[in-house]
N, C-alpha and C positions, 0 to 999 in steps of 0.2 A: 434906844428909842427908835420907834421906825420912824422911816419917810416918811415926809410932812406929805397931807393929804392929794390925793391924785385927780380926785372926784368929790363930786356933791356927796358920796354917800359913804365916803370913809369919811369926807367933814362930820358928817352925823353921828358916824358912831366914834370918833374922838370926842365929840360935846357931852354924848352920853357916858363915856370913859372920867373925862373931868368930874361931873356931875353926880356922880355916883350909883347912877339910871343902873337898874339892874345889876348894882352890889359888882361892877366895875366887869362883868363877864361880858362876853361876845360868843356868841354860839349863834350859826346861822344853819340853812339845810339846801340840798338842793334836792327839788321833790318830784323828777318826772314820772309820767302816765307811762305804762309799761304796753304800750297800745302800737309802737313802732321803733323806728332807730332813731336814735339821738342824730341830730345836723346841728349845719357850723355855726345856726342859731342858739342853740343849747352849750355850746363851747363856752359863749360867752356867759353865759351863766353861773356853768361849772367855775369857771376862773374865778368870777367876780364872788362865788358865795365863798369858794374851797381858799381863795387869795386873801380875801378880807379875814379868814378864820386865822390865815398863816399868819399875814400881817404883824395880825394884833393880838397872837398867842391866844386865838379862841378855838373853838373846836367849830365842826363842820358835818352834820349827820348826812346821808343817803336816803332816802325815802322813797318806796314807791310809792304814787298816791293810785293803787289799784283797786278801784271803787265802781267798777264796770267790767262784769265776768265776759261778755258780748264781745271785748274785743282786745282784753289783755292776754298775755299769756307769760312762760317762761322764758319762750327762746328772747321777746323782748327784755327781761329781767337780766337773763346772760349776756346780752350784747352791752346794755345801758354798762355796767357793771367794771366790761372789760372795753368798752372808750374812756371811762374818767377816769382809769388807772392808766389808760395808754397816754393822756395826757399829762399825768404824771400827776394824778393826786390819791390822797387814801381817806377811808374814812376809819379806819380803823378797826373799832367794834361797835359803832354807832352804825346797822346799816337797821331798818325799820322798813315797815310795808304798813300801810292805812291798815288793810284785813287784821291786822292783830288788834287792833283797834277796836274795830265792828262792836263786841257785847256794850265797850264804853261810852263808844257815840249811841247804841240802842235806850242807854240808859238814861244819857242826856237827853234823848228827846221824850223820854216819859218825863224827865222834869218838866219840860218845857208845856207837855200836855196838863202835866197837873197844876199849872201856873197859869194854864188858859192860854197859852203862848203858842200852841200847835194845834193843829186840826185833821182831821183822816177826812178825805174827798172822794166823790165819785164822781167829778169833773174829767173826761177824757183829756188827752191829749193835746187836741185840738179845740178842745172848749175850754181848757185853760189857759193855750194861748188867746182865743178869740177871749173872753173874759178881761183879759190882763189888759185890756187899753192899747193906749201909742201915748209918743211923746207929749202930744198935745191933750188925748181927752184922757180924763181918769179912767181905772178898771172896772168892773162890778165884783161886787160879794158872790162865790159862792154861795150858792143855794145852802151849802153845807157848814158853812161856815160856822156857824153858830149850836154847833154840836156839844152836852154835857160834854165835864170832862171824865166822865164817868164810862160814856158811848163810845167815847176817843179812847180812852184807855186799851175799852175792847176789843174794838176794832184792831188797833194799831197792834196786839196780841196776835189777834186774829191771822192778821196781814203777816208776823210774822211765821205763822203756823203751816201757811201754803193754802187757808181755806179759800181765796181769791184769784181769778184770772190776775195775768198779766195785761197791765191796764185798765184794771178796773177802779184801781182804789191808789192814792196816794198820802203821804203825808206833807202838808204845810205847814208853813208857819203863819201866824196870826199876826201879822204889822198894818199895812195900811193899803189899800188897795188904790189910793188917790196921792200916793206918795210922787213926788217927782221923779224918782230914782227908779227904775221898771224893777231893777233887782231887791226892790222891798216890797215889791207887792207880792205878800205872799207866795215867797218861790217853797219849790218843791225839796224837801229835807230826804225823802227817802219813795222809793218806786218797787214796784213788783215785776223783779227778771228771775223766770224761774229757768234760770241755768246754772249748773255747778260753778263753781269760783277755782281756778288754778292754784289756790292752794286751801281756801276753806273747802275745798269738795262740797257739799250739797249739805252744808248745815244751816244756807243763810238762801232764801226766796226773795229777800225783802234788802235792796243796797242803798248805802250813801249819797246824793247827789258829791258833784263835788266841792258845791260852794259849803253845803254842811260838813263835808268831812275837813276838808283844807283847815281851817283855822281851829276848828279841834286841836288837828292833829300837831301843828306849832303852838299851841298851848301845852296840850299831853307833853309834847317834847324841851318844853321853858327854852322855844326858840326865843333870844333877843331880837334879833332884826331879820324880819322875812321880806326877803326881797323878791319881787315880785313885776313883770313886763306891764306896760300901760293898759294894756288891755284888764285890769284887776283893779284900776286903780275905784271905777264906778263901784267895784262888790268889796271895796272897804268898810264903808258904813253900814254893810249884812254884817259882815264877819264881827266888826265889833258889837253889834246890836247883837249877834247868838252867843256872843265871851261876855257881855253883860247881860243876859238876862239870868246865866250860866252863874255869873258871880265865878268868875274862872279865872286864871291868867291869862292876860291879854299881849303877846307880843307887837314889835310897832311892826308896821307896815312901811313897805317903801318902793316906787313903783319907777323903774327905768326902762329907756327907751329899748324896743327890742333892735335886733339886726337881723337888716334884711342885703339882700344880696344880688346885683343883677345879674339879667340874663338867664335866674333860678326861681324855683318855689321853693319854698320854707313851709306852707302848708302841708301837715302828717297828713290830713285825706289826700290831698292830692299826689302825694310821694307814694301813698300808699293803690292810689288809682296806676298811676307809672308800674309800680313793680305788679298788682296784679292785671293788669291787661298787655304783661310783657314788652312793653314799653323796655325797661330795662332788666338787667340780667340779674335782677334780685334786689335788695335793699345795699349790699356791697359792692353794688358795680360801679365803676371809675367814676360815670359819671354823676351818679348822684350828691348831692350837698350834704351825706349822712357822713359824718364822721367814720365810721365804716368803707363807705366809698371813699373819701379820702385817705384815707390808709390804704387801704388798695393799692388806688393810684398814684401814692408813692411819695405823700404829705406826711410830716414829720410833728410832730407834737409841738415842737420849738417854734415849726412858722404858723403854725395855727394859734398858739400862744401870744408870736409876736403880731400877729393877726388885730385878734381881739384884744390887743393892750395899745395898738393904732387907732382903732376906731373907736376909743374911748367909750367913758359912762355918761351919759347926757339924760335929760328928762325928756327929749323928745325922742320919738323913732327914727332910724337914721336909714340911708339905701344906699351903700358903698357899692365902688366900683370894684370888679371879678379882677381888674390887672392888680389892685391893691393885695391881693390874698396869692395872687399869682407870684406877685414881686417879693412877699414872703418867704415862700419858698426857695424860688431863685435866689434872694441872698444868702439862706442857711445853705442850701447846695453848694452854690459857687465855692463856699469855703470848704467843703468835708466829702462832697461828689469824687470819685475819683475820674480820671478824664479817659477815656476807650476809643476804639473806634471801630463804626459801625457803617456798614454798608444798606440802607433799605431797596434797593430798587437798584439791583447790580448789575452790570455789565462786564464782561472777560476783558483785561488788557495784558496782551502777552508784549515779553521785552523782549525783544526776537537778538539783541546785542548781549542777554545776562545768560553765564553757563547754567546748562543742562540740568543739573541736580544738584546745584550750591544751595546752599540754606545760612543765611545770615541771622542772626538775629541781634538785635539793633536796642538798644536803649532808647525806652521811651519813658518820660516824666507821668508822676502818675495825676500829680494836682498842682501847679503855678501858686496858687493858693494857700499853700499848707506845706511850709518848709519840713515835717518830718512825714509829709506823705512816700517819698523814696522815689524808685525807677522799676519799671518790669523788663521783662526782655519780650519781643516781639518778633514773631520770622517774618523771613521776607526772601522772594524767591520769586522764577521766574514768572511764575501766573499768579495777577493778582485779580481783584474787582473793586470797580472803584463806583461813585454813582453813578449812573447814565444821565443825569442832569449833569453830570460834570464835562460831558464832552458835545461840542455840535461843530458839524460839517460847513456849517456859515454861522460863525456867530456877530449878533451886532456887535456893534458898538460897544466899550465898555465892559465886554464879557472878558473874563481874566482867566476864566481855564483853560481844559485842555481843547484844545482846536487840527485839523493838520498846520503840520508845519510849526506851530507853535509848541515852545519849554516851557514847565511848569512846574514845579516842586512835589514830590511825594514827603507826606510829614513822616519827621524821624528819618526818612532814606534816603534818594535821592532826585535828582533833575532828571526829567524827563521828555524827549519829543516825541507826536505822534508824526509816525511815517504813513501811515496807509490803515486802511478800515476792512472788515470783511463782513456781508450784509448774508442776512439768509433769502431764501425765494420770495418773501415778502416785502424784501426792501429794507427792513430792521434791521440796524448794525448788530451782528453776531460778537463780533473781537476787534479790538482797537488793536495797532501794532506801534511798538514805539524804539525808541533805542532811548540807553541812558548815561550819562557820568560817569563812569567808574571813580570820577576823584570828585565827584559831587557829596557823597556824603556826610552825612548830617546834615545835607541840606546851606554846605558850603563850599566854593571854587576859589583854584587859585586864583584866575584872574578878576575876582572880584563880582561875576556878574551877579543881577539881582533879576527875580521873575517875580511879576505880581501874583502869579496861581499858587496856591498851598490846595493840594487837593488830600482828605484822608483815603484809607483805601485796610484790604484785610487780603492776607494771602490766601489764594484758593484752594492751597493742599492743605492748610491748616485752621481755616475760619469753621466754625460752628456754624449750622442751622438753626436760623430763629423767627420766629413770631414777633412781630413788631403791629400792637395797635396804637394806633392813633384818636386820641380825644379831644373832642372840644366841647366847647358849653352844651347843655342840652335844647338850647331854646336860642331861638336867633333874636329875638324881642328883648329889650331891657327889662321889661314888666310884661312879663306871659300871663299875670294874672288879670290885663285888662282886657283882656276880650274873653264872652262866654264862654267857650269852648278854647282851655289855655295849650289844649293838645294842637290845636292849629299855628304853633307857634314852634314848632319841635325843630331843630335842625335836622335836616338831610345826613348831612356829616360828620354827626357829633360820636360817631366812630368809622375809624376805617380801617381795614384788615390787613398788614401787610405779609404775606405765608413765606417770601422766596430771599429773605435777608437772611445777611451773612454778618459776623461778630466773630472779632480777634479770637483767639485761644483764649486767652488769660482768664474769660468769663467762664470756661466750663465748670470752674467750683463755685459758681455767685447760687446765692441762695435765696427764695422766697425773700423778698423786702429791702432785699439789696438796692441800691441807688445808685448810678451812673451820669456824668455828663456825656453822651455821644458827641463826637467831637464834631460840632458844624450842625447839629440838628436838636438839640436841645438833653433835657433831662428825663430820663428814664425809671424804671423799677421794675425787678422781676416778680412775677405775678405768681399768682400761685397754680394757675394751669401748666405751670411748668412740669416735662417730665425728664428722664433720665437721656430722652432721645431727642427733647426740642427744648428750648429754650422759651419766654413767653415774655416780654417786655412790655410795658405800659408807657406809654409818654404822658411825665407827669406837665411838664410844661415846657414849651418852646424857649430858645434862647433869649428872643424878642416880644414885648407884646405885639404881634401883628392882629392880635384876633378883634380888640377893638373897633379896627379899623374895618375888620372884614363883617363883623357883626352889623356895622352899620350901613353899610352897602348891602349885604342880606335883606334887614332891617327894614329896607326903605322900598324895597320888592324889585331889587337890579338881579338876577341871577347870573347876569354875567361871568 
């Protein structure tokens, strides 16, 4: 038996299981528009329809609802495709597109016409919104309304044949135009876009709306329980009003709260506005909320998973915090990241006390975390680089590394002082000089002493060249969507470039999507700009949430 119910809407579909509601099956779908890339809004989705099929031993279709040639295509179809497999689901041999649909919904709405249920309009655009009322005052009739259904037949032929501009003619439905609901007044069942369809090619002038195609198409398919975000919940009484007038199968409906995400949009135009006005480096770039982007940049299926199964199924819409999705991560890493180390922003320290051409190499742990993660070996030798934040000529207060005069620990090797600094014509320390332990290592002395600094560090005759960017959210605003213009809301910073870092050996074989803890600077991934001569890492997320805190200092307009 499975787990006792998690959610309001697994309670639902076990009352329907007892009940005998649909001859004891569960079959749901998940049915996105092939018009962008799936985001961390759509994850939940995926989970909750692909999870309740698993559940409860029901099945789970794929659908595209691509009912709009204007702005779908394939490369969207290929992407959707391969995120819901990345996060680890299948649909088997159930994958479906609305367009195969098409002659079946054409036919249903000849039913509808010859039952007096539909109508063909020359109402524009704009005079069928201006027609259509507001909340408070009822709509008017089409002038046309009232068409044989003999003329409507023709027409609606017609419409399909190409004899019609685009925008000149549509079809309706015939419900109430003083209805409470705006989505019964007579909305629009089908329109004239004379452009090819990515995969009907140019057999069809004449397309779907999508509140007519939608609930078709989970009838055509004897979905059980279509679930669906609040926003659907008003166009339940269309859908069932067009599967009864149909005399069709009616699946139930069921409407939960969407997720939303701070400091991001979840709006497809507006993700879609970002990658075409270059905004970002495409629909896969680190920063975006697209599942794609998060794979990228170095999110793992499991914290996205455990993501969306934190911020639960609710009836209302929810706005989680980014450290919540962040802390996801960071716990699936912490356990399975192997731990490296990495230099961004290097500095020369020569050990002017270590021989000439000795080469050590040194046992280093690969994960604390994960007892069969093992040990690698790492050199270490007279020139290494360590950060340049790690060392200052006055440091306050407080500051534990490397300083003159002051010992400090190299991790894995040994103790270390700096004796003296050498600055180029600028003033800019060029090379730190230091002496060290010989009976220090490991980062152990006989007589005991202890140093508060652990500084990491990579040898210089052995470190790789690497690319290290840096990401943060894209928007310094917790809600970029409340001001008109949500571009004025963009971080400064939400990428930074670093060209001149260095990374241990051991990484020269890491491969596209590989994961790293850098040791003292958080979690990494190698990207796929990687080449055989440079290395390219993404930081997927710092060790700490500090950004919270810096977001809201941004936030409040301090640029300090």
């Amino acid at each position: 038996m499975p787990d006792k119910p998690s959610n309001f809407i697994e309670e639902i579909v076990e009352q329907d299981l007892e009940s005998g509601k649909y001859g004891g099956r569960v079959h749901t779908r998940f049915p996105p528009e092939p018009n962008g890339y799936l985001h961390i809004g759509h994850a939940k989705s995926i989970c909750l329809n692909f999870g309740i099929a698993e559940k409860y031993e029901g099945m789970c279709n794929l659908r595209f609802d691509d009912t709009n040639p204007l702005k779908e295509g394939e490369e969207f179809v290929k992407a959707i495709k391969e995120d819901v497999r990345w996060l680890g689901f299948d649909w088997d041999d159930r994958l479906y597109y609305a367009s195969d649909y098409f002659e079946q919904m054409y036919e249903y709405a000849v039913q509808l016409i010859k039952k007096g249920k539909a109508y063909v309009c020359d109402l524009s655009p704009d005079e069928i919104r201006e027609y259509r009322g507001t909340l408070t005052e009822p709509g008017r009739e089409s002038p046309y309304r009232n068409r044989t259904v003999d003329e409507n037949l023709d027409l609606f032929e017609r419409m399909r044949n190409g004899e019609f501009e685009e925008g000149s003619k549509t079809l309706r439905a015939k419900i109430d135009m003083a209805h409470p609901n705006l989505n019964m007044r007579d909305p629009v069942m089908y329109r004239i876009i004379k452009k090819p369809h990515y995969r009907q090619g140019s057999k069809w002038c004449i397309y779907p709306t999508y509140d007519w195609a939608h609930c078709l198409e989970d009838s055509i398919e004897l979905i059980t329980h279509s679930l669906c975000t609040l926003e659907f919940a008003d166009h339940r009484i269309l859908y069932e009003w067009f599967l009864d007038q149909l005399g069709i199968y009616k699946p139930q409906q069921i409407e939960f709260g969407r997720l939303n995400l701070k400091y991001t949009v979840l709006s497809k135009r507006k993700l879609n506005i970002l990658v075409q006005r270059g905004v970002v480096n495409g629909w896969d770039d680190p920063r975006m909320p697209t599942i794609a982007g998060l794979r990228r940049r170095g999110y793992t299926p499991r914290a996205i998973r455990d993501f969306v199964e934190r911020t639960g199924v609710s009836r209302t819409d929810s706005v989680v915090e980014y450290s919540l999705l962040e802390h996801c991560i960071r716990e699936d890493l912490n356990k399975r990241a192997n731990r490296v180390m990495a230099v961004l922003d290097p500095v020369k320290l020569i050990i002017v006390n270590y021989p000439e051409n000795l080469v050590e190499w040194l046992d280093a742990e690969n994960n604390p975390e994960d007892e069969e993660a093992g040990t690698r070996k790492i050199p270490f030798c007279k020139e290494i680089y360590i950060e340049r934040e790690d060392f200052m000529e006055e440091p306050p207060k407080k500051y534990f590394r490397l300083a003159p005069g002051r010992e400090v620990r190299l991790k894995h090797a040994y103790y270390i002082t700096c004796e003296s600094v050498v600055k180029d014509e600028d003033g800019n320390i060029k090379e730190i000089h230091c002496t060290y332990d010989p009976k220090s290592k490991g980062g152990w002395t006989e007589d005991g002493r202890k140093v508060k600094g652990t500084l990491h560090w990579v040898s210089a005759r052995h470190c790789l060249n690497a690319e290290v960017r840096l990401y943060e959210q894209l928007f310094i605003k917790e809600n970029p969507d409340e001001d008109e213009n949500f571009l004025e809301n963009l971080n400064p910073n939400s990428l930074i470039i670093l060209k001149n870092c260095k990374v241990e050996p051991s990484l020269k074989d890491a491969r596209v999507g590989d994961r790293f803890q850098f040791l003292r600077k958080g979690y990494f991934c190698v990207d796929k700009d990687s080449t055989e001569n440079k290395l390219v890492f993404n930081r997927i997320v710092t060790l700490k949430d500090t950004w919270a805190k810096l977001a809201k200092k941004l936030g409040s307009g301090d640029k300090s």
